[in-house]
VOMISE-159692 format. One line per 10 residues: number of its first residue (from 1); their letters; for each residue x, y, z of C-alpha. Coordinates in steps of 0.001 Angstrom, whole numbers, plus 500000, padded with zeros to 6 digits. Each point is the difference from the previous one (the first is absolute). Example, Ala and Ser with C-alpha at 12.3 -4.5 7.8 and 13.67 -1.06 7.14 Angstrom:
BEGIN
1 = AS = 512300:495500:507800 ~ 501370:503440:499340
//
This chain:
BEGIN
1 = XXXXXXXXXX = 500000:500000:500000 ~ 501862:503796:498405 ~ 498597:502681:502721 ~ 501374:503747:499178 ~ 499719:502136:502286 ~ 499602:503780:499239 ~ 500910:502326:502599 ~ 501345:503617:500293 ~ 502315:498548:503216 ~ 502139:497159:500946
11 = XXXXXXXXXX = 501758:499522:503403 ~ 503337:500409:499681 ~ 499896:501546:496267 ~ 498041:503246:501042 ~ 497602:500051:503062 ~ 497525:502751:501673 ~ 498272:497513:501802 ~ 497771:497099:500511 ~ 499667:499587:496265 ~ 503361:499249:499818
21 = XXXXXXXXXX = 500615:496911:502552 ~ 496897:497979:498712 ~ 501338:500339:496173 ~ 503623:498804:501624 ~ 498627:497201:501683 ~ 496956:498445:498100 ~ 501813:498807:496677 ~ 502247:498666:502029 ~ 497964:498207:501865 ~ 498209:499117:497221
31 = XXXXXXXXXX = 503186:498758:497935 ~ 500671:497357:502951 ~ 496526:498706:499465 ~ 500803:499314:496706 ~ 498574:502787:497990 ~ 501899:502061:497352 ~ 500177:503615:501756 ~ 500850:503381:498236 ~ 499696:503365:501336 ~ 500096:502874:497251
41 = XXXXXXXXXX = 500605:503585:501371 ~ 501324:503288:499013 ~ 503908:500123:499539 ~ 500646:503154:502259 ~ 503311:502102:500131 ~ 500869:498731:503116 ~ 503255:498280:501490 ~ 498479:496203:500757 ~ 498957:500019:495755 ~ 502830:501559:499326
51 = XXXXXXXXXX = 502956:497921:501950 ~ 498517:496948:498095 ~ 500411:498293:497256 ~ 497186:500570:496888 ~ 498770:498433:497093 ~ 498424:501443:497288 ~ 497316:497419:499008 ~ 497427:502113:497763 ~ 499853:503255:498595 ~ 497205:501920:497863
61 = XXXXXXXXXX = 497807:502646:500150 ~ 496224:500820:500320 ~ 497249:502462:500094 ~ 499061:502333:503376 ~ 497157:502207:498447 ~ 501378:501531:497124 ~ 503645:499515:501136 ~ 501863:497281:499145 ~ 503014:498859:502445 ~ 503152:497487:500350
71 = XXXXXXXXXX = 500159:497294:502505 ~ 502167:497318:500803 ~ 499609:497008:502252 ~ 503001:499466:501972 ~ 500627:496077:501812 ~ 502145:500261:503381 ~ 502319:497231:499625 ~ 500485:497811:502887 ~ 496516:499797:501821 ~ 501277:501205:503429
81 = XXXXXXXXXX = 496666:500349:501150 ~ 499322:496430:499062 ~ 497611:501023:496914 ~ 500630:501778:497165 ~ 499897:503624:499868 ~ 499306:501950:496846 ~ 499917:503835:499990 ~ 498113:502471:497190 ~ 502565:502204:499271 ~ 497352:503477:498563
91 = XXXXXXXXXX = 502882:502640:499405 ~ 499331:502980:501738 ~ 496775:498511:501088 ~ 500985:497167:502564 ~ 503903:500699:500380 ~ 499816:502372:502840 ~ 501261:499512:503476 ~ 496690:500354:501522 ~ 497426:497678:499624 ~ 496603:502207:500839
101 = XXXXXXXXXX = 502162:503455:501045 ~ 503079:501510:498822 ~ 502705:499241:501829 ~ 501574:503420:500035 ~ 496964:501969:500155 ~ 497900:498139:502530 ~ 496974:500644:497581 ~ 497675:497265:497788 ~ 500841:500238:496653 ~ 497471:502146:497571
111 = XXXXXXXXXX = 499637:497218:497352 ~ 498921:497069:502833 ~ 497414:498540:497833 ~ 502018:499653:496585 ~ 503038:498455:502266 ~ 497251:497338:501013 ~ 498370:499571:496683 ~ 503743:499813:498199 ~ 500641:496982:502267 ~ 496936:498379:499463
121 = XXXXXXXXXX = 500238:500409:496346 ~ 503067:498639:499180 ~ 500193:496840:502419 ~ 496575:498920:498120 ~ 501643:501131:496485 ~ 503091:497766:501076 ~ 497817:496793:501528 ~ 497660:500322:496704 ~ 503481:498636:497764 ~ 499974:497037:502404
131 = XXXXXXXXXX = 499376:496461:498431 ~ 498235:498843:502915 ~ 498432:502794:502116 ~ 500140:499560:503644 ~ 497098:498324:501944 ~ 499380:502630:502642 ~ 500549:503951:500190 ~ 500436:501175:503195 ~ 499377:503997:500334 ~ 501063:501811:503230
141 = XXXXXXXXXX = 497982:502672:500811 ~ 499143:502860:497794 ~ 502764:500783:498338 ~ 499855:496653:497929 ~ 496093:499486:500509 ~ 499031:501386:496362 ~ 501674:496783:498679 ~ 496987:498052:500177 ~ 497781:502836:498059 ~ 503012:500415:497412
151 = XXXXXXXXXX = 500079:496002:499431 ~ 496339:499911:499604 ~ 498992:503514:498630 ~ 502249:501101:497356 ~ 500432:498834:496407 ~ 503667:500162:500664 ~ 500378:497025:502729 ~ 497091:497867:498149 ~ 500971:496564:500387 ~ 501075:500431:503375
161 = XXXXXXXXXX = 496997:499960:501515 ~ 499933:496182:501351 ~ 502447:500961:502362 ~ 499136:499846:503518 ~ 500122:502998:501809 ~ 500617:501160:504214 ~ 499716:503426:501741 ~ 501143:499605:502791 ~ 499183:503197:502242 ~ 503169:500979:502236
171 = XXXXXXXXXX = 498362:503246:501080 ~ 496687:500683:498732 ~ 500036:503837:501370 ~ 502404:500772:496773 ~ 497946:499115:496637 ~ 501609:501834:497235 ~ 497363:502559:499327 ~ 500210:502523:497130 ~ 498342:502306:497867 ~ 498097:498134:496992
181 = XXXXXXXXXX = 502308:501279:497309 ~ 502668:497829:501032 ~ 497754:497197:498293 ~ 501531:501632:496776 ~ 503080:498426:500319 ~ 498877:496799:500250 ~ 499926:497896:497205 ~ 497303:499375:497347 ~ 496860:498962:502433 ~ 497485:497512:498652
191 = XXXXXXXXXX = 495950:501396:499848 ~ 498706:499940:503385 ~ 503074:499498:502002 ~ 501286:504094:500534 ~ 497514:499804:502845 ~ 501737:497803:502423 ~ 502959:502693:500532 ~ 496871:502413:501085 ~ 499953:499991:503705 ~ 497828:502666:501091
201 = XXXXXXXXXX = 500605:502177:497259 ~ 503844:499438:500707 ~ 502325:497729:497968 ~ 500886:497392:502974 ~ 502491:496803:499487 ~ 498927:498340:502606 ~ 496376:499703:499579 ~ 500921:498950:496376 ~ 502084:497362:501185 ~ 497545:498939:502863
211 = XXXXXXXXXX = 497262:499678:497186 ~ 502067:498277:497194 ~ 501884:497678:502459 ~ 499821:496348:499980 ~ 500609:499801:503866 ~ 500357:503107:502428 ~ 502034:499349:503199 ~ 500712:502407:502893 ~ 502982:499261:502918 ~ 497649:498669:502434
221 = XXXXXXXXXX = 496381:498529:500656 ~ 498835:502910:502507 ~ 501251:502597:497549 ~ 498042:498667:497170 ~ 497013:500140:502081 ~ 501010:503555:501039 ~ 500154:501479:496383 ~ 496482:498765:499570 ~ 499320:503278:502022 ~ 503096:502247:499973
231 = XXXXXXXXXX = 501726:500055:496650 ~ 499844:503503:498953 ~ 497470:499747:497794 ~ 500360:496912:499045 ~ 498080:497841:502128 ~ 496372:499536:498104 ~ 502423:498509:497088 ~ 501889:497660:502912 ~ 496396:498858:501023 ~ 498909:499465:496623
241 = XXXXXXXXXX = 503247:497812:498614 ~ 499646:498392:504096 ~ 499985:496415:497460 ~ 503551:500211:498670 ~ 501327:501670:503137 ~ 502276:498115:502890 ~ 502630:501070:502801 ~ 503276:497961:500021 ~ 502110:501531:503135 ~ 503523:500960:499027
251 = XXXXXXXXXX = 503165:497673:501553 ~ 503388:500727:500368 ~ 502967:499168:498710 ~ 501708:498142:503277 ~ 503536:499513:498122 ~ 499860:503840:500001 ~ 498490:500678:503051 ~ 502089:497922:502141 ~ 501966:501115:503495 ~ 502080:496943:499605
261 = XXXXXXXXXX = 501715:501335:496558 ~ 498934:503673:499818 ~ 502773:501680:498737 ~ 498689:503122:500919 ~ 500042:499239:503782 ~ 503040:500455:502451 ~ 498477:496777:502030 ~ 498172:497105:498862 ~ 498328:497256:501830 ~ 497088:497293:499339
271 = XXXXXXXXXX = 496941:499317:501719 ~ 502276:497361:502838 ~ 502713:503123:500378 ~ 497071:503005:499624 ~ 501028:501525:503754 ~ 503149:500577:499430 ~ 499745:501245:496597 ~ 497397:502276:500616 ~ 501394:501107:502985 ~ 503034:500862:498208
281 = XXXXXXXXXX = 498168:501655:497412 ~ 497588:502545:501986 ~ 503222:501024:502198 ~ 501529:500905:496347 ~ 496746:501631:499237 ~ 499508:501781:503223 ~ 503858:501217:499861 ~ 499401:501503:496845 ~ 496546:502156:500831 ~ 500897:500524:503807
291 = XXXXXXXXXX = 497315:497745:501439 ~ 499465:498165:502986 ~ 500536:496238:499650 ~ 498239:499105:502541 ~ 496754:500848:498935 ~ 497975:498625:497162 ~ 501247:501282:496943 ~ 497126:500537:497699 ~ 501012:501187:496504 ~ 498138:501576:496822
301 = XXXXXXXXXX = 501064:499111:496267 ~ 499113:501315:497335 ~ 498287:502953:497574 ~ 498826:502850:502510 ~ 496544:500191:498222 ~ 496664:500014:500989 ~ 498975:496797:498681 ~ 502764:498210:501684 ~ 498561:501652:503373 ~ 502865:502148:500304
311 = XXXXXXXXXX = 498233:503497:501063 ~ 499047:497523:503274 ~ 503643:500191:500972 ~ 500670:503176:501825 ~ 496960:500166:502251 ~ 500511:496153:500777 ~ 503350:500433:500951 ~ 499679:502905:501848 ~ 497027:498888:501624 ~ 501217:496698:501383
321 = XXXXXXXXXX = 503438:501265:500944 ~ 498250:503189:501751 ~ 497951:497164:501855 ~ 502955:498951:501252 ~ 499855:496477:497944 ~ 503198:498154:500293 ~ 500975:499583:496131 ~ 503158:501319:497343 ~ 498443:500986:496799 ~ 501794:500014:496355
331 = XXXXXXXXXX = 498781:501666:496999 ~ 501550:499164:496535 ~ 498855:501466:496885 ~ 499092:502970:497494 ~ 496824:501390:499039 ~ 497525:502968:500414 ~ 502264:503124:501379 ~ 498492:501145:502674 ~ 500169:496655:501770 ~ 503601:500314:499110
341 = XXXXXXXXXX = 500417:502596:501728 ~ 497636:499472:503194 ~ 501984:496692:500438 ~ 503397:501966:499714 ~ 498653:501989:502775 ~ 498594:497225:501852 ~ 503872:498532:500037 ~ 500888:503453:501930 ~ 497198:499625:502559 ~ 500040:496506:501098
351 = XXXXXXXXXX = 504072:499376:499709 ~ 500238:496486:501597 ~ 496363:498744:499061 ~ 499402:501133:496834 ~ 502510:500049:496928 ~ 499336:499777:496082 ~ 501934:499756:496581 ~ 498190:502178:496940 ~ 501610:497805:497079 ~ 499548:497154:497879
361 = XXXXXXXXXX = 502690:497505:501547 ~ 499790:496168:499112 ~ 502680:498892:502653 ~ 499291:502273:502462 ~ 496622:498717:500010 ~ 501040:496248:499931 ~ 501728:500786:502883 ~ 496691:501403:501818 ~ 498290:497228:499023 ~ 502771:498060:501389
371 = XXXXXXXXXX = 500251:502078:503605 ~ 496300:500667:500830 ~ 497832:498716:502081 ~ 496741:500651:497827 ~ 498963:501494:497280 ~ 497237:502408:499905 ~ 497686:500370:496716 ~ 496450:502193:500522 ~ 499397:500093:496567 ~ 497166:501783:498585
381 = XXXXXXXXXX = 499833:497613:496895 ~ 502429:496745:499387 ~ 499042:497861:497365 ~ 502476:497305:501384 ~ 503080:501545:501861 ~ 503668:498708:499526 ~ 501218:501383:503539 ~ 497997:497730:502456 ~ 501855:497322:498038 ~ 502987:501176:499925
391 = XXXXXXXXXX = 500151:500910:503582 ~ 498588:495985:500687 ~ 502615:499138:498189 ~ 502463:501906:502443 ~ 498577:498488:503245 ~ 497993:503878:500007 ~ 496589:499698:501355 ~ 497550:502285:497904 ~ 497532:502503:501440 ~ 497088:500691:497027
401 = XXXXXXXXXX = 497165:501541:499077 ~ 497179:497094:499260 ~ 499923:501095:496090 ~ 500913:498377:496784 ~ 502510:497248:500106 ~ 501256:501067:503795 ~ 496504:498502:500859 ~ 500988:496782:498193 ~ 503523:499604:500855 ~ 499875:501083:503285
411 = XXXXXXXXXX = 498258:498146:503068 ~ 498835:501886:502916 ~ 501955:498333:503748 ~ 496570:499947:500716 ~ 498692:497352:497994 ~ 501431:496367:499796 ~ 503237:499486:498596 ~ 500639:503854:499857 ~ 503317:501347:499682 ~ 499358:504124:499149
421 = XXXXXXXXXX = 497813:502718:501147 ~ 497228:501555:497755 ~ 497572:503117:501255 ~ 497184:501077:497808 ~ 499096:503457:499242 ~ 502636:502690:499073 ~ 499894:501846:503237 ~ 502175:501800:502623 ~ 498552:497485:502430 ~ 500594:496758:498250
431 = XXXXXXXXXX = 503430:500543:498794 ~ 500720:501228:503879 ~ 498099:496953:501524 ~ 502178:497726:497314 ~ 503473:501312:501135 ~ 499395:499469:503595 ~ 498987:496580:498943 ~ 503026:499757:498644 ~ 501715:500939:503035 ~ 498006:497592:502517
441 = XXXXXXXXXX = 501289:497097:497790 ~ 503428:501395:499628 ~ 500151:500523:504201 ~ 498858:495740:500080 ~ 503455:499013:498176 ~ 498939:496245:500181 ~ 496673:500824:497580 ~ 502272:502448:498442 ~ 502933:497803:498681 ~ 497521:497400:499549
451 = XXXXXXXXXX = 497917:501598:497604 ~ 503022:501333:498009 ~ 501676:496564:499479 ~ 496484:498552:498693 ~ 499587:503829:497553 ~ 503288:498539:498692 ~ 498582:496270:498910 ~ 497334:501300:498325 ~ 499851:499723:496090 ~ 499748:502824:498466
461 = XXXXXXXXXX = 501718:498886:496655 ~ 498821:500318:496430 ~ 499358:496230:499863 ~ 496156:499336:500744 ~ 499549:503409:497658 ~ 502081:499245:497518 ~ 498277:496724:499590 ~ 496399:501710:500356 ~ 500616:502721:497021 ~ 501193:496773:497660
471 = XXXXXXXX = 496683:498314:500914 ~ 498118:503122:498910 ~ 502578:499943:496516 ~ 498408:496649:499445 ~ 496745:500622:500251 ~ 500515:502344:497402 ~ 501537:498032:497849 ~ 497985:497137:500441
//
């Protein structure tokens, strides 16, 4: 079975997020269950593309509108990642160092929409010269999600049409929404298909994809029930296409997410050699931001957004420290700048309790996950959540918000066979009421250490995913 992925990002090639790690895990995943695994994706100006090795395997060119362009298909030789990677190499479409904002300016670039189209466009021109065409499609969220109309809408792609088709919906806030007249620059449309772009009176990918879709999957089982009634607009469309709809929850990819081998960590230890290891590791931590070891360390990764609960932070922290609750807290990440800068000022005013890092650092935060005692996540909206995991994975027990896949991955201490802490509603008083949880199992270290060994047996892996998205393939196929 040929599966190509189509993605705008690939963990380690060139990563903003989520999106990334389940395109860097899944073929792989998927290749040592015996399926043939490709992920295509933009070639990008950055140093990973360009410290390897490269392959031109195609090149032609094709129509955008009434502008034609050159592309070439370029083959990383080697299959580091254990699949093959091929990039669309757009000239000064797709060879930038950014891949949604400049990298110099900090700003999205103007022509978002063509560098999305231009993608889409020529990995479908290149798989139409196959002699066999592959048996499934997989599109990652908008940016690839007009491949299903373009397959089965335009004169250009006909014969392509018996191709099965995924959307899989990473984050169904962003859909890819535009005014109508970018329909002009697709090509030819067959009678009575132009009105599957219309969205509303807006030209929107996703809801074209979500219609003309074989299969549509989202990151977790709660989350696809949640876009039923928040999905920006979209969720009368979710209801109505409920049929072809499923969660699959995310994994992880444990030979990259592992304290044993991390390369990125200064200690490593397993699940039998987890107290010294982690004790190790939070002293490093707590060295580095000034922080009491001998409290619970409770640490924040990740974009400081509002979706990802982030705007919760300062009053929180300031709350439960002012309280006199007996916790360290971390904050690592970037995002909106006024929580910047509150959390900057927040370092000043609670020098010993409080401490955070405004960057985007992938070893720093390895090494949180690594020295923590728990990880706190009150997300607004998480369609599956990567964090939890990788904090399990670190012998890091997580503290969530009951929403998306938290509320599936994540099993309240409360219930049988828990191992986390989950509050409900996104308020002061939960979040507050969940830390000093926290802290009452933290203060009973014989729960405490047990709890953290069993958080580090638990699978969490690609494997029973992997193995559920090739039973979907097949019913395709079949």
């Amino acid at each position: 079975m040929n599966i190509i992925h189509l993605s705008f990002e690939c963990y380690p090639v060139a990563k903003t997020g989520g999106l990334a790690d389940v395109v860097g895990s899944l073929p792989k995943y998927q290749k040592a269950l015996g399926a043939d695994a490709w992920v295509v994706m933009p070639r990008y100006n950055n140093e990973w593309i360009n410290e390897r090795n490269i392959q031109v395997v195609h090149a032609a060119s094709t129509w955008m509108g009434n502008q034609m362009f050159h592309f070439e298909i370029h083959k990383v030789e080697g299959d580091e990642l254990g699949f093959p990677l091929y990039l669309v190499h757009v000239p000064g479409r797709l060879d930038r160092k950014g891949i949604y904002v400049d990298a110099d300016s900090g700003y999205g670039f103007w022509d978002e929409f063509e560098r999305y189209l231009s993608f889409q466009l020529a990995a479908l021109e290149w798989i139409r010269t196959f002699s066999t065409y592959p048996d499934v499609l997989h599109c990652h969220d908008h940016h690839t999600a007009l491949v299903p109309f373009l397959i089965t809408a335009t004169d250009t792609f006909t014969g392509m049409e018996k191709i099965p088709t995924i959307v899989t919906i990473h984050n169904g806030e962003y859909h890819g929404n535009y005014d109508m007249g970018k329909a002009d620059l697709i090509p030819s449309v067959k009678p009575g298909q132009r009105g599957f772009l219309d969205w509303g009176g807006r030209f929107n990918s996703l809801s074209a994809g979500i219609r003309k879709a074989w299969k549509v999957t989202t990151v977790s089982q709660t989350y696809m029930d949640e876009l039923q009634d928040s999905a920006g607009g979209l969720e009368g469309l979710l209801r109505a296409e409920r049929g072809k709809c499923t969660g699959i929850i995310n994994g992880i990819d444990d030979e990259v997410w592992n304290p044993k081998t991390d390369h990125m960590l200064e200690y490593h230890y397993n699940a039998r050699t987890v107290e010294s290891g982690k004790d190790k590791s939070k002293r490093l931590i707590c060295d580095y931001f000034n922080l009491n070891t001998n409290y619970p360390l409770i640490a924040f990764i990740g974009r400081l957004v509002k979706e990802k609960g982030a705007d919760l932070l300062p009053s929180v922290i300031s709350e439960f420290i002012e309280q006199g609750g007996r916790a360290s807290f971390v904050v690592l990440g970037t995002g909106d700048h006024w929580l910047q800068e509150r959390l900057r000022m927040m370092s000043a005013e609670y020098t010993g309790f409080f401490d955070s890092s405004i960057q985007y650092n992938e070893t720093l935060s390895r090494r949180i996950y690594a020295g923590s005692d728990f990880i706190f996540m009150p997300s607004r909206v998480e369609p599956c959540g990567l964090n939890q995991m990788y904090a399990m994975r670190y012998g890091t027990i997580p503290i969530v918000r009951e929403v998306g896949g938290l509320k599936d991955s994540v099993r309240d201490i409360g219930e049988e066979g828990g191992y986390g802490i989950r509050f409900r509603h996104f308020t002061l008083e939960d979040a507050i009421h969940a830390l000093y949880r926290a802290t009452d199992l933290f203060e009973d270290q014989k729960a405490f250490k047990a709890n953290r060994k069993k958080i580090m047996g638990l699978d969490y892996t690609w494997n029973r995913s992997a193995q559920t998205y090739l039973d979907l393939y097949k019913e395709l196929i079949n």
